[in-house]
VOVEXLO-392154 format. One record per residue (C-alpha): residue in one letter; x negated, y negated, z. Coordinates in steps of 0.25 Angstrom, whole numbers, padded with zeros to 4 digits, always signed. Layout:
AXYZ/...
! end
This chain:
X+0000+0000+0000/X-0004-0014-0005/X+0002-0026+0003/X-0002-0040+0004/X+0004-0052+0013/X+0016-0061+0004/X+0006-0072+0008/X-0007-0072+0001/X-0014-0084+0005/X-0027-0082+0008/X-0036-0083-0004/X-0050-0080+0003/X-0044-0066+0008/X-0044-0055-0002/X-0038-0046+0008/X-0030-0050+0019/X-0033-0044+0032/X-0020-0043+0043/X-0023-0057+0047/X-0024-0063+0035/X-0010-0056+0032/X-0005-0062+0045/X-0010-0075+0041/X-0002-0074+0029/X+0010-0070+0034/X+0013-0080+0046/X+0027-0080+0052/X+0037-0072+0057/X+0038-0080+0070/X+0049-0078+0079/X+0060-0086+0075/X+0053-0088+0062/X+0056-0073+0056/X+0050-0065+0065/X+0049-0049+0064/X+0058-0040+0067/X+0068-0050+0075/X+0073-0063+0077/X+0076-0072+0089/X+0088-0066+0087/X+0086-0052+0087/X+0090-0049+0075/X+0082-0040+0064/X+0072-0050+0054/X+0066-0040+0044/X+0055-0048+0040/X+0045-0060+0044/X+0045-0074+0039/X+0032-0080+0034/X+0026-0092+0031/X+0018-0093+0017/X+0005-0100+0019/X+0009-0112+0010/X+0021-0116+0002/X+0017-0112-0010/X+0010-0097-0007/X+0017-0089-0015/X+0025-0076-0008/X+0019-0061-0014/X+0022-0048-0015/X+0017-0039-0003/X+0016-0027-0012/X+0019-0021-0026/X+0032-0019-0029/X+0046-0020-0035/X+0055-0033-0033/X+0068-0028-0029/X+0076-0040-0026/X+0071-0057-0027/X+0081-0069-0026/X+0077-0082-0032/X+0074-0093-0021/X+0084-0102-0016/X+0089-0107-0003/X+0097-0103+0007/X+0102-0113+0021/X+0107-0108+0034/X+0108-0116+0047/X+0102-0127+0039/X+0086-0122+0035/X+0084-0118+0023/X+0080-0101+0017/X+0074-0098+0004/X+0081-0087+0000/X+0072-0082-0013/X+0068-0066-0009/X+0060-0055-0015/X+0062-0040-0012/X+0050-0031-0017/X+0051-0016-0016/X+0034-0012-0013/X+0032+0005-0015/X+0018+0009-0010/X+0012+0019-0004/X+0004+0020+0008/X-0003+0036+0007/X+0000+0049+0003/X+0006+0062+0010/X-0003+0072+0001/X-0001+0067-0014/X+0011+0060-0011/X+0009+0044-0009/X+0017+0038+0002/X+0024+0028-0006/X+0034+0019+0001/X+0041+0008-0001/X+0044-0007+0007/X+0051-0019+0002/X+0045-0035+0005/X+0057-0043+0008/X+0052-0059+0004/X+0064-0068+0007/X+0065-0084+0006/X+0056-0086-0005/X+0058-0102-0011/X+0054-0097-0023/X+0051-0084-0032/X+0039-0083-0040/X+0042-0084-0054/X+0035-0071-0058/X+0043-0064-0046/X+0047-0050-0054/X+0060-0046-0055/X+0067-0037-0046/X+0063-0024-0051/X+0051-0027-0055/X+0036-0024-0050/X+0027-0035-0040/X+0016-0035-0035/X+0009-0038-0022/X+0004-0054-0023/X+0014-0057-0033/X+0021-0070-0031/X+0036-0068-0025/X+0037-0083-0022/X+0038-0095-0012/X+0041-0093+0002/X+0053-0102+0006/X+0061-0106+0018/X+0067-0099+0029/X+0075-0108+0039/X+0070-0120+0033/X+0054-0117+0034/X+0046-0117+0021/X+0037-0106+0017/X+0042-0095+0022/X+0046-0081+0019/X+0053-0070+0025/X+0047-0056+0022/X+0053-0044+0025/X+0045-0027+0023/X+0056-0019+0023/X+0057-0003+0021/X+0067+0010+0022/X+0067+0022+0032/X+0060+0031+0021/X+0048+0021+0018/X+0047+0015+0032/X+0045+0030+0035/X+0034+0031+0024/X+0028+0017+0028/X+0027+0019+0044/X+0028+0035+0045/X+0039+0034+0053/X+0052+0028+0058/X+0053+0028+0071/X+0048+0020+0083/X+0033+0022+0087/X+0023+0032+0080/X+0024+0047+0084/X+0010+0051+0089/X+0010+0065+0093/X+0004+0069+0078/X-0003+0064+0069/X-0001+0051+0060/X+0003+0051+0046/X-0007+0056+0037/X+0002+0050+0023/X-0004+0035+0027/X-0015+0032+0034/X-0021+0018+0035/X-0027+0007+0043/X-0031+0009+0058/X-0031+0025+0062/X-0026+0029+0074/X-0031+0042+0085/X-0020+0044+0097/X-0030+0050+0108/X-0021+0058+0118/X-0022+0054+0133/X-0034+0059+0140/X-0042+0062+0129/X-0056+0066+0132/X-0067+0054+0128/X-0081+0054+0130/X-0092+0044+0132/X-0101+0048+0119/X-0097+0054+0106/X-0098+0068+0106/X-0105+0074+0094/X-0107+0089+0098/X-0096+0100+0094/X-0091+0100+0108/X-0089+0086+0116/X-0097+0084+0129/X-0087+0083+0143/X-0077+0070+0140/X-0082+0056+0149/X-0067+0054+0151/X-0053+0053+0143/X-0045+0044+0136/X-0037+0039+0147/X-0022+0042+0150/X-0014+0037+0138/X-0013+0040+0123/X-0022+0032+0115/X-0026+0027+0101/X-0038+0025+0095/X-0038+0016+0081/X-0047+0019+0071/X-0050+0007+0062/X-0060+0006+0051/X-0065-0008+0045/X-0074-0015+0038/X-0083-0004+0041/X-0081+0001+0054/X-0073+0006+0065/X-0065+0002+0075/X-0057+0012+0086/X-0047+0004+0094/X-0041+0011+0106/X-0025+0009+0108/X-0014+0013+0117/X-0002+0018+0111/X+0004+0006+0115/X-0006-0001+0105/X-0013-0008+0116/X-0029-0009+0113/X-0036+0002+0122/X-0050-0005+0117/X-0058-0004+0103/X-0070+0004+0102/X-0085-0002+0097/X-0083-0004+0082/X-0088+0009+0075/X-0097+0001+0066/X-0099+0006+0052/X-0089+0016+0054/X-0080+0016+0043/X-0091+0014+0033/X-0098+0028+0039/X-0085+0037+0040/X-0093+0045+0029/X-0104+0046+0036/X-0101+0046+0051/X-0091+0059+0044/X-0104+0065+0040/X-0108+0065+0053/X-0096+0070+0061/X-0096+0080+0052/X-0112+0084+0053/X-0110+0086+0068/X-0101+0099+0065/X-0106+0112+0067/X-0110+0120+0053/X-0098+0128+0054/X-0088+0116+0059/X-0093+0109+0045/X-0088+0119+0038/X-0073+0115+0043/X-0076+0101+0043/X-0081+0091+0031/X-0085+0076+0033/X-0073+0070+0026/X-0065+0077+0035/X-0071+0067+0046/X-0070+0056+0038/X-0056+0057+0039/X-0057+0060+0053/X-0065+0047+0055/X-0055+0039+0046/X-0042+0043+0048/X-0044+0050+0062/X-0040+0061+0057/X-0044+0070+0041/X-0031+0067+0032/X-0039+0075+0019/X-0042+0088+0017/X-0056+0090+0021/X-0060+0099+0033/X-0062+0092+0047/X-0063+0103+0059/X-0049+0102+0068/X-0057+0098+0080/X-0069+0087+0072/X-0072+0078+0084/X-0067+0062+0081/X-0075+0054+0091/X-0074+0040+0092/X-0078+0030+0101/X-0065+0023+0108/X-0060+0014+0120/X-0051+0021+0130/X-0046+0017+0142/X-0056+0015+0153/X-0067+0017+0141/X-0067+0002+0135/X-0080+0006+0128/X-0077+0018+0121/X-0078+0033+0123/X-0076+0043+0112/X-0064+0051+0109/X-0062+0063+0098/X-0050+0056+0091/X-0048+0070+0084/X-0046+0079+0096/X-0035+0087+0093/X-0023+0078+0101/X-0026+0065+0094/X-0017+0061+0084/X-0020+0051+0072/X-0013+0039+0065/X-0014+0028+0056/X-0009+0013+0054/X+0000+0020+0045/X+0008+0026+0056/X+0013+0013+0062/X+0008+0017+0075/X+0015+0012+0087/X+0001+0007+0094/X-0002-0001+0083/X+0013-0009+0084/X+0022-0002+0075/X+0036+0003+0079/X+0048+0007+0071/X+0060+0002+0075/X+0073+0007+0071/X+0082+0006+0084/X+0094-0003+0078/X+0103+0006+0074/X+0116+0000+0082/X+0119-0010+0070/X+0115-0015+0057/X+0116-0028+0060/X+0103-0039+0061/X+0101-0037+0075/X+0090-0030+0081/X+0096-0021+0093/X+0083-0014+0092/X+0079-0008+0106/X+0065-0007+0103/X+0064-0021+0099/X+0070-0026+0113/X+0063-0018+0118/X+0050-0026+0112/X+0057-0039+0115/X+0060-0036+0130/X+0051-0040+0141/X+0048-0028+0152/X+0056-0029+0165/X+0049-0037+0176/X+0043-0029+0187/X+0054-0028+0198/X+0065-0036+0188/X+0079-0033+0192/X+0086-0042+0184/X+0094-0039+0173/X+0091-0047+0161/X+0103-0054+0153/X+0105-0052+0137/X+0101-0066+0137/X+0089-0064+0144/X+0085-0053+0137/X+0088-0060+0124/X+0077-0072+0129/X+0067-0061+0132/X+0068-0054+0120/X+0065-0066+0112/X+0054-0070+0122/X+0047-0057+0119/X+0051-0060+0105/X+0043-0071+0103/X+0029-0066+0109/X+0018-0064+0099/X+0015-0049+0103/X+0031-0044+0103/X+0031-0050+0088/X+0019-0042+0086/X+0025-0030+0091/X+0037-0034+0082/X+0028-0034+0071/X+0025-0022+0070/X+0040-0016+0071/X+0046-0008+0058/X+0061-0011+0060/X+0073-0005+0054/X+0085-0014+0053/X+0094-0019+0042/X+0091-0028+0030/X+0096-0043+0033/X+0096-0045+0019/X+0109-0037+0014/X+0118-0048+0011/X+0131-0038+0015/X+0127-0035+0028/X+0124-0049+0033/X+0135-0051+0041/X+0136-0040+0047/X+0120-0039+0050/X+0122-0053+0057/X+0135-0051+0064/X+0129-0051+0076/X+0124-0064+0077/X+0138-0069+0080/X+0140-0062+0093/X+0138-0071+0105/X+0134-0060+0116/X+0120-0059+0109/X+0111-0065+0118/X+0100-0066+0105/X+0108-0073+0098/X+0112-0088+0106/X+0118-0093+0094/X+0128-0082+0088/X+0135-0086+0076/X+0147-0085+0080/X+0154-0095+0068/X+0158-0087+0056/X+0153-0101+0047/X+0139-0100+0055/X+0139-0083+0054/X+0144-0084+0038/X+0132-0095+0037/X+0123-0086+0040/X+0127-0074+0035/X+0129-0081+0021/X+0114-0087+0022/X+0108-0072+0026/X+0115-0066+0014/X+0107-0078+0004/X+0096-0069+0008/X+0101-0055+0005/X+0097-0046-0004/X+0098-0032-0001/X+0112-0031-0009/X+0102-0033-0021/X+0091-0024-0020/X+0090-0012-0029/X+0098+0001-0024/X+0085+0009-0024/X+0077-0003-0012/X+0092-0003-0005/X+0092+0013-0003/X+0078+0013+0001/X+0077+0002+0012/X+0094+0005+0015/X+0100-0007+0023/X+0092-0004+0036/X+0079-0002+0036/X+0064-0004+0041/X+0057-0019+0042/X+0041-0021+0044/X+0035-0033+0049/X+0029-0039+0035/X+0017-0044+0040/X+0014-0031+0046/X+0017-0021+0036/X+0009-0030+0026/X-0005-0028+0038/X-0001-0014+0039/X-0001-0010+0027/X-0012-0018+0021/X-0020-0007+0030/X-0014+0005+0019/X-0024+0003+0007/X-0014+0016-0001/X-0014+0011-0014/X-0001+0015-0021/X+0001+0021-0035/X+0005+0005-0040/X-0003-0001-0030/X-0015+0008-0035/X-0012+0004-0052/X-0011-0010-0049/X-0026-0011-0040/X-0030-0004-0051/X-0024-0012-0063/X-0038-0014-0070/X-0039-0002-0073/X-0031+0004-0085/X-0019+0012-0084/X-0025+0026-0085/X-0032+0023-0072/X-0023+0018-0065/X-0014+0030-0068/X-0026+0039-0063/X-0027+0029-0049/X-0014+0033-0047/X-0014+0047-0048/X-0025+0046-0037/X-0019+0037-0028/X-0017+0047-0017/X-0031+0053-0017/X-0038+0040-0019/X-0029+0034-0009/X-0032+0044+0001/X-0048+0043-0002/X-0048+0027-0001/X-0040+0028+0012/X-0050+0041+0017/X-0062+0031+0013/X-0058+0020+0019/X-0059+0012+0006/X-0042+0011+0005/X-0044+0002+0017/X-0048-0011+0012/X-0042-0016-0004/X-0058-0020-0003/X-0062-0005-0002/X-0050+0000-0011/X-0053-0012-0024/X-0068-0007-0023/X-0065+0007-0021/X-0054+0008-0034/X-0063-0001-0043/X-0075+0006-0040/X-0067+0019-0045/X-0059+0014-0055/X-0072+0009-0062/X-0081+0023-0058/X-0069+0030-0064/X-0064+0023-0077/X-0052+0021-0068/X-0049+0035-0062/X-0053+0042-0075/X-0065+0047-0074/X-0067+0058-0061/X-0079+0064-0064/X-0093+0057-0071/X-0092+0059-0087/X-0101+0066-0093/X-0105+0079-0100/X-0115+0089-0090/X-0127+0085-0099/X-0124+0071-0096/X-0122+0074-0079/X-0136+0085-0079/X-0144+0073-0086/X-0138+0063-0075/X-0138+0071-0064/X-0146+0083-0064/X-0158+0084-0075/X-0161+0079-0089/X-0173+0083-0098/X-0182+0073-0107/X-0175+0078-0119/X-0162+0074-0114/X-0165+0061-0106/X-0172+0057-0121/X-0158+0060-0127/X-0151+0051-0118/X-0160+0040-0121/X-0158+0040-0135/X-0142+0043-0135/X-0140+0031-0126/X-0136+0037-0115/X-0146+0035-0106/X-0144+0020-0108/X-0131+0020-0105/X-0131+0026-0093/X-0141+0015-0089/X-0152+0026-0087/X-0163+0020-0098/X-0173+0010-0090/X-0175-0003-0097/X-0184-0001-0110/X-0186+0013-0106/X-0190+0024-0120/X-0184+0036-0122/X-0195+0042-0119/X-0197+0036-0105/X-0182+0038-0102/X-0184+0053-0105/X-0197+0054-0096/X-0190+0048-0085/X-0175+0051-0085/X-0176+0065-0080/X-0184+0062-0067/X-0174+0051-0066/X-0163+0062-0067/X-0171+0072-0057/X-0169+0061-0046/X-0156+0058-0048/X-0153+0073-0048/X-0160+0077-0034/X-0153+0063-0028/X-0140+0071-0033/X-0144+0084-0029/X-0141+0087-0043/X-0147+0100-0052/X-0159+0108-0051/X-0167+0098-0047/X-0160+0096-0033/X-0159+0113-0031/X-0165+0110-0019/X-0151+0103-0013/X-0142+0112-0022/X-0143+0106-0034/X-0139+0113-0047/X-0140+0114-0062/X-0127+0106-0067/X-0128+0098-0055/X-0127+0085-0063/X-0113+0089-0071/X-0108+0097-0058/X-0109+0085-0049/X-0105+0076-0059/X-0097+0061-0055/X-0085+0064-0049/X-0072+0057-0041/X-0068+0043-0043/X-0082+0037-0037/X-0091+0050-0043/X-0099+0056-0035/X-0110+0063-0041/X-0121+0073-0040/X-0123+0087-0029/X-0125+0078-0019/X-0114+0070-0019/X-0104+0081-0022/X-0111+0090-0010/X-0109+0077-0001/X-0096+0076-0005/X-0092+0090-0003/X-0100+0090+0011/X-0091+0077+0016/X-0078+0085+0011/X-0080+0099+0015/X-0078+0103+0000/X-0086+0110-0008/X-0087+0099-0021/X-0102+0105-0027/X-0098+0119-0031/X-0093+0120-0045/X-0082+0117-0049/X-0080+0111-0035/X-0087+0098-0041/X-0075+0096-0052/X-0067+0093-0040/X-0070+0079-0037/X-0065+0075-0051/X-0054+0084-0052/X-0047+0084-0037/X-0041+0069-0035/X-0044+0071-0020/X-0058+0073-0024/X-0060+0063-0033/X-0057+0053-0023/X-0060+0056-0010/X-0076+0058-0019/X-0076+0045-0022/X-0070+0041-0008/X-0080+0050-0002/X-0093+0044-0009/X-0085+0030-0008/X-0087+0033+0008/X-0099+0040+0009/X-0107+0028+0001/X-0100+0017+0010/X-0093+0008-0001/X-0083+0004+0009/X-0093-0004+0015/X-0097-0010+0001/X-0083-0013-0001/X-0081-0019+0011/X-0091-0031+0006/X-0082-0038-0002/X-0076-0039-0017/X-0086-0048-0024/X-0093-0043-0037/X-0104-0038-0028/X-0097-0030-0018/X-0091-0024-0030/X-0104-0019-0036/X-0108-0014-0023/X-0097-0005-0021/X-0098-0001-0036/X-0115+0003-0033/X-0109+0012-0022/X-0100+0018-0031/X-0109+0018-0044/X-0123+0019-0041/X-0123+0023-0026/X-0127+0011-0019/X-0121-0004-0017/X-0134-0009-0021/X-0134-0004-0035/X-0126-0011-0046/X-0115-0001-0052/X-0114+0001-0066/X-0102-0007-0073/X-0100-0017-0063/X-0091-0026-0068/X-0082-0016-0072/X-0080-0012-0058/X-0079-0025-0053/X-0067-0029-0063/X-0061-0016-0059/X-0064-0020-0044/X-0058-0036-0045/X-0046-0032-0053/X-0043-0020-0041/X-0047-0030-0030/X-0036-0040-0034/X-0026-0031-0034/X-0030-0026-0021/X-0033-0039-0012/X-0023-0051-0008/X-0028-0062-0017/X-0019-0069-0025/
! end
């Protein structure tokens, strides 16, 4: 999933961060349309927001399909003025896979009280795209620049999108496995043994203590290189934060190598280093690649009592693991589904009094009026950490914008018992005022069956500024999402991307390089170029061409090169050189180049074979080449990949073919290279780690793949 804020203001940020999205997004104030509830207690699906000028244009959030738009105009009610332009936009994603199967889903953006529409606004029906222009932001109650935006989604989506659709987040198993995003997430049971240093042998020394008395969680988060484990309580109170883990995320590969290395011979036959890279990313292995029941995670947390750490197995066999993708309770979220007396617009939700209602005093006998109860309420209401907590609610209730339900959705404001409401309107000229203002701004009579029967009438609302932070942190690239980041490429290679999405998705997320759009532009133009655009999975060639590149070439036949051209074009004849010299020196040349790839006859000594240079050809989307590389390869999976025909695999299996070229991707640290920036520079050093093996080396055909990485890059960042 793709998603961007509808304010794009900030010109000197490529990729806004959660405060810069916050930044553009201000608003949603109490008594300013604030989320989930108003002063009155009634349901407010969205959140009003200020636009940063008056003339910053609204965008598109996502890709999708305009559903419904009403040309701008204005609307009064109790004398301040609305704008009443609106745009509805159907967004279908996906957010992982369940096998080969992607999670697709499907949310809707509700943009109301636009001044004006854009004049290239598609028609309903028709296909948009994130950034494109929806308009002016117009008034609401008489202030300028405004917007009310609304993220709205059905029972079988909000399933899809959160996992679940109830309450807080089930914990006796595991998390989901079909997404996995963001921060990862360990519960260690009560009582769990700790110790003061890390244990390294196969059994683990007597433990210096335990984990303390109650359920804990211990937050994984790998950035900008490193790691950081952050210690919670269910509650979501911070425990404390354990010394950064520097250099972590760039040595996963290695520090899985490692873990790996202190099994015994017979354990490493039921284990493989990939196996705990998985372990070390996700907390947990989501491939397919052997990792012993019992491998030891030992990391370095804070627990009670322990404010400087001590080290916990966060694999022993009671801990359970989770994502961001689960919405856990301890990071904020809850579902909230607990109206269910009415249909009208207010909230008689339990849990959300609950929220809004102070605890009893110690010793408090008195018995609070509904009044009172009312003017606490709204106290509460107005704090900044009970908004924060309201945030982060996913509530069901009914649309406010069906213009045949108006009145009996606001019905109840004319009753004069209810102690939220001070000023009932109790004048059918006043209630039919405002019930004939509300239905300006209807619409839902208007959308198309299909949207109508998806969301039906009642269904879930998300904060907007918080499902836009949430799911920034996603990085799954959708079949459209995936065609269009790629739309320098031609139509054959986009078709090929596609039909990979679900392995290279899961490679880009296992690599880490899904989660920045910095890592995921350099990864796919480094590809698309080494490819021809998902064309090519193996290095092309006939075997003489691969045994006199890789493996050993005579006088005769480095002279034949020479004078057939090809040696010059593969940039292999030294400025000015003879036939005659190139001949003498080429096949030392090839002899050095053979042993460093433990290729042919000439590396017996490591296992090398004849037809070692055709055998161990190019292969996978970034082409890893040579007996070593494949035997490194094979080592870190588990797999056997240098056994003929084993090594046709990594072109022929899709799983393969990416999770190579993730592998060596991984393995050579281009995460950290990518990391440096998008200038021409960074470019060509990620492109020598791909093409010539080290960043310091100029790739062939560079300003191929740095068009191929500009035009990606534009379609992946937040610059307008």
């Amino acid at each position: 999933m793709i998603i961007s804020p509808p304010f794009l203001s900030l010109s000197d940020v490529p990729v806004y961060d959660g405060q810069c999205v916050k930044d553009v997004m201000p608003g949603g104030i109490v008594g300013s349309g604030a989320y989930p509830i108003s002063q009155a207690m009634s349901w407010h699906g969205g959140l009003h927001i200020h636009a940063p000028t008056n003339m910053e244009p609204v965008r598109a959030i996502a890709d999708g399909t305009v559903v419904f738009r009403r040309d701008a105009g204005n609307a009064r009610y109790d004398n301040e003025d609305h704008s009443t332009g609106c745009v509805v936009i159907r967004h279908v994603t996906e957010i992982g896979a369940q096998g080969t199967t992607p999670v697709a889903v499907t949310y809707y953006s509700i943009t109301q009280h636009l001044r004006q529409l854009d004049r290239d606004l598609p028609a309903v029906g028709r296909a948009i795209h994130r950034k494109d222009r929806l308009g002016l932001a117009g008034t609401i109650h008489g202030e300028s620049d405004r917007i009310h935006l609304e993220i709205i989604a059905g029972d079988v989506d909000t399933l899809k999108l959160v996992g679940r659709s109830t309450g807080e987040l089930a914990t006796g198993s595991n998390g989901r496995s079909d997404a996995v995003y963001g921060q990862m997430y360990v519960l260690v049971p009560a009582k769990s043994p700790c110790y003061s240093a890390q244990p390294v042998g196969v059994t683990a020394p007597a433990a210096a203590g335990d984990t303390g008395n109650d359920d804990l969680i211990v937050g994984i988060r790998y950035e900008a290189g490193s790691a950081t484990l952050t210690t919670y309580k269910l509650n979501g109170d911070i425990v404390g934060t354990a010394p950064q883990e520097t250099g972590a995320e760039y040595n996963l590969y290695t520090e899985a190598i490692t873990r790996h290395g202190r099994l015994s011979a017979a354990d490493q036959l039921i284990s493989s280093p990939s196996g705990w890279y998985e372990l070390l990313r996700f907390g947990r292995n989501l491939g397919i690649d052997p990792l012993p029941a019992n491998a030891s995670h030992w990391r370095k947390v804070v627990v009670p009592g322990q404010p400087g750490g001590v080290w916990v197995n966060l694999n022993a066999a009671n801990t359970r693991k989770f994502s961001d993708a689960d919405f856990p309770h301890w990071a904020g979220w809850k579902l909230i589904d607990d109206d269910v007396t009415d249909d009208n617009s207010r909230c008689d939700s339990a849990a959300i009094n609950a929220m809004l209602t102070s605890p009893p005093q110690p010793g408090a006998t008195t018995v609070l009026t509904p009044a009172q109860k009312a003017a606490d309420r709204m106290r509460n209401l107005c704090k900044t950490d009970v908004q924060e907590k309201l945030a982060k609610t996913i509530c069901k209730f009914p649309t406010e914008w069906a213009k045949d339900e108006v009145r009996k959705r606001w019905a109840w404001t004319r009753e004069t018992a209810n102690p939220s409401m001070p000023y009932p309107l109790e004048d059918e000229t006043d209630f039919t005022e405002m019930t004939d203002f509300a239905q300006k701004l209807c619409f839902w009579e208007d959308l198309p069956a299909e949207d109508k029967s998806r969301l039906t009438i009642k269904h879930w609302h998300f904060h907007p500024r918080e499902f836009i932070k949430h799911f920034r942190m996603c990085g799954w690239l959708s079949k459209a999402e995936l065609s269009i980041a790629l739309s320098a490429a031609p139509p054959a290679g986009r078709t090929r991307a596609a039909a990979l999405r679900v392995p290279m998705n899961e490679m880009l997320r296992k690599y880490r390089a899904a989660s920045s759009r910095q890592r995921t532009a350099h990864f796919l133009a480094q590809v698309g170029h080494e490819t021809g655009w998902w064309q090519f999975r193996e290095e092309l060639g006939n075997d003489r061409h691969f045994r006199t590149m890789y493996e050993v070439i005579t006088v005769s036949e480095a002279a034949a090169d020479y004078r057939s051209g090809i040696a010059q074009r593969f940039n292999l004849v030294q400025s000015g050189e003879s036939e005659q010299a190139y001949a003498a020196r080429r096949p030392g040349v090839v002899v050095i180049k053979a042993q460093g790839m433990d290729n042919g006859l000439a590396s017996s000594a490591t296992g090398g074979q004849a037809g070692d240079g055709p055998r161990f050809r190019g292969r996978g989307f970034l082409q890893i080449t040579g007996r070593r590389n494949y035997t490194s390869y094979s080592t870190f999976r588990g797999r056997n990949f240098t056994t003929d025909p084993n090594p046709l695999s990594l072109a022929s299996d899709d799983l393969n073919a990416c999770d190579a070229s993730g592998f060596y991707w991984g393995r050579e640290r281009a995460n950290a290279e990518a990391d440096a920036g998008v200038a021409p520079r960074n470019v060509t050093r990620v492109g020598g780690v791909v093409n010539r093996g080290s960043a310091n080396r100029v790739p062939l055909h560079g300003a191929e793949r740095q068009a191929a990485f500009t035009s990606i890059w534009s379609r992946l960042n937040d610059a307008v």
